[in-house]
DRENMIRO-578012 format. One record per residue: residue in one letter; x, y, z of N, C-alpha, C in turn. Coordinates in steps of 0.001 Angstrom, whole numbers, plus 500000, padded with zeros to 6 digits. Each point is the difference from the previous one (the first is absolute). Layout:
residues N
AXYZXYZXYZ/...
***
This chain:
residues 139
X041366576052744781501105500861499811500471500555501347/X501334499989500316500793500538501394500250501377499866/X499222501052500759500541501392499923501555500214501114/X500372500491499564501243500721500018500083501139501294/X499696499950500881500532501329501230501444500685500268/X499624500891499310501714500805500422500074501072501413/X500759500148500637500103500941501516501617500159500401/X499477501154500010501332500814500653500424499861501688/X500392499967500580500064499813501418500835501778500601/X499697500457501068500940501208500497499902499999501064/X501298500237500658500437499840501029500252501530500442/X499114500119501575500071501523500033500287500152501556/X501199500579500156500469500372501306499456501003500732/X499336500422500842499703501186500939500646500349500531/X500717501010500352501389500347500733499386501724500858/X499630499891501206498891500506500971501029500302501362/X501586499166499923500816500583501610500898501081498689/X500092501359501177500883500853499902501452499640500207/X500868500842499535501341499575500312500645500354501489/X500820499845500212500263499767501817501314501236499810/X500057501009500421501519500927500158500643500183501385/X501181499596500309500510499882501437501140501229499448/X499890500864500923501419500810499925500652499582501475/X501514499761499081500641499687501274501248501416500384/X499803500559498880501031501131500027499779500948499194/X499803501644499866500433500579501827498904499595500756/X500723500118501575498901500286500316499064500989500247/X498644499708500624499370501011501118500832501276500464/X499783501166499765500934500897500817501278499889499647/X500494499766499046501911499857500128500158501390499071/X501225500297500544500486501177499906500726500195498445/X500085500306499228501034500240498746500462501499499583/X501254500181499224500225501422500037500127500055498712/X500849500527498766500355499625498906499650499201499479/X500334498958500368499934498595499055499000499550500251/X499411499658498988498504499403500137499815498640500812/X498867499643500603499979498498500813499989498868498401/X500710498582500731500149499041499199498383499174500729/X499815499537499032498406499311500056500558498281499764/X499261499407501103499960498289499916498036499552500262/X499827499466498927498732499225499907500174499008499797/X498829499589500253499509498353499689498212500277499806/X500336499467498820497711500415498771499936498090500017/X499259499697500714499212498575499298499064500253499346/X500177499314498931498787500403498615500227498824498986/X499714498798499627500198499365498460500185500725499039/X499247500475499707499566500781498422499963501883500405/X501071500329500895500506501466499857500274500326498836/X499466501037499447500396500514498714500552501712500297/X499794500614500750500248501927500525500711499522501335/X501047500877500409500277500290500906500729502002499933/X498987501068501185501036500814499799500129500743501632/X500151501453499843500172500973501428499512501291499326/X499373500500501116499833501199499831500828500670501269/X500635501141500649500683500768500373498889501606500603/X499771500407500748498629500294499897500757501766500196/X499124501048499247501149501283499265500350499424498939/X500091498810499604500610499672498547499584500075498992/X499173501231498577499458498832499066500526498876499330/X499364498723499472500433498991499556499621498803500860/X500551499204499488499985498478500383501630499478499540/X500464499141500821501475499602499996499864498315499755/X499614499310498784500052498470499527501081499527500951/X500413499085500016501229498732500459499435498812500196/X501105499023499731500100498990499627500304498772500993/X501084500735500350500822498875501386499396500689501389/X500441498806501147498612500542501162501103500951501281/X501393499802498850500711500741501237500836500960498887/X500062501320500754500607501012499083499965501563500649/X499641500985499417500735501239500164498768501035499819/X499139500429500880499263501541499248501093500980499644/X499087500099498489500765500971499089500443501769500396/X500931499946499884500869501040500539499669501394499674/X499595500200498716499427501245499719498756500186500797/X498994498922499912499031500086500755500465500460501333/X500638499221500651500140500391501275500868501771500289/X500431500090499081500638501167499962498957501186500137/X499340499940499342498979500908499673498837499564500991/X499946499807501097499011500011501175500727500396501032/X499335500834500910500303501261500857500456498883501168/X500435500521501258500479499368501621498819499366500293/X499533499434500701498707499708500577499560498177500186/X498634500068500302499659498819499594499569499539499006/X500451499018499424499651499373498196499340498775500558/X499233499806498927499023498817499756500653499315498489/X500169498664500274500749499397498689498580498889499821/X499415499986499119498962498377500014500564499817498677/X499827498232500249500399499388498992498632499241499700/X500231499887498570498615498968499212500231498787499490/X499073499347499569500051498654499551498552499851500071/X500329499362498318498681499299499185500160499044499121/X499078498949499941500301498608499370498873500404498778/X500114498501499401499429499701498675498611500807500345/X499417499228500918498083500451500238500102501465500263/X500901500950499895500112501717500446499526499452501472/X500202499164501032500338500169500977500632500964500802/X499825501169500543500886500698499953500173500378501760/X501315500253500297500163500055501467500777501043500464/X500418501022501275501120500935500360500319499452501129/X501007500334500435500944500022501625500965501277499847/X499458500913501133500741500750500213501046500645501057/X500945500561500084501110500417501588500062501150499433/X500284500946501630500536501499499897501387499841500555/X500871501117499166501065499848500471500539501032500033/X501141500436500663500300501662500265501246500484499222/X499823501109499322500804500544499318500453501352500641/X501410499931500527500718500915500820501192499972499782/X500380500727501305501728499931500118500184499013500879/X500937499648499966500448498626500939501029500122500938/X499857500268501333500886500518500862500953499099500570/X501514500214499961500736499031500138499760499588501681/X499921499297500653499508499378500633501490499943501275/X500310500710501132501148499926501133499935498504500742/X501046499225499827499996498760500809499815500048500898/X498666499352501056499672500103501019501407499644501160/X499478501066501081500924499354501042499902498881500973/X500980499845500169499785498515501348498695500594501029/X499152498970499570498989500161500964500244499838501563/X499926500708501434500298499657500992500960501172500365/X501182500715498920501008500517500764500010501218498919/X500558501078501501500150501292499665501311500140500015/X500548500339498579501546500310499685500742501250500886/X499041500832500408500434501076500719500194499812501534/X498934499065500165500242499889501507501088498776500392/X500273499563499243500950498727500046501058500947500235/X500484500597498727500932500804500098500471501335501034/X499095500389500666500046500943501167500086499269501225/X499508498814500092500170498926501259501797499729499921/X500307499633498818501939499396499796500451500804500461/X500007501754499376500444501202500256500155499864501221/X498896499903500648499762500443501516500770498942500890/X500073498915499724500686498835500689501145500587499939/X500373499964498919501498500221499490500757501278500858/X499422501286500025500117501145501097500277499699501633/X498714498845500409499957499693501047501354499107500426/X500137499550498979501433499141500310501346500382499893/X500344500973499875500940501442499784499807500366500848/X498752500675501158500315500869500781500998498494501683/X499731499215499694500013498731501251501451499728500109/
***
């Protein structure tokens, strides 16, 4: 008589690399006043399942979806002048879980005087013509 063997087979993935977060925007140190900074990432991950921010003074956590977009405005509203810490998260299937974080400055933003021609003094140019100009009157 032929016995019969039955078997299941399973196929089991280990998933052991963290996800990768590049901020490309804001940056390091950049200045913002009102309007909150616009955020550009790039998360390598297969099997990302979470992505969010924390805002630091903030309670909460801020979800999103797309890797380029907007910190939320109330949030940002409601955090004082200073330096802010924004980290963003990301976690895959295995709760892999990873941060990258930037400080960025929340102030006033001073309109900025167009530099002058480097090399020349408008005053002394102008007191040299004057002076020519006199000298050539009295002759």
């Amino acid at each position: 008589m032929k016995e019969r063997i039955n078997f299941d087979s399973i196929l089991i993935y280990k998933d052991t690399l963290e996800p990768i977060i590049t901020i490309y925007s804001p940056l390091e140190g950049e200045k913002f006043a009102s309007t909150p900074p616009n955020y550009n990432l790039s998360i390598i991950e297969v099997n990302l399942i979470s992505t969010w921010y924390i805002i630091e003074g903030v309670s909460g956590e801020f979800d999103f979806t797309e890797l380029n977009g907007s910190i939320d405005q109330d949030a940002w509203d409601a955090i004082p002048e200073g330096e802010i810490i924004i980290t963003y998260y990301a976690q895959d299937r295995a709760r892999n879980m990873v941060s990258e974080s930037v400080v960025v400055i929340k102030g006033k933003i001073l309109q900025q005087q167009a530099p002058a021609i480097p090399g020349y003094n408008l005053s002394f140019i102008i007191g040299t013509v004057f002076i020519i100009l006199i000298l050539r009157k009295k002759k």
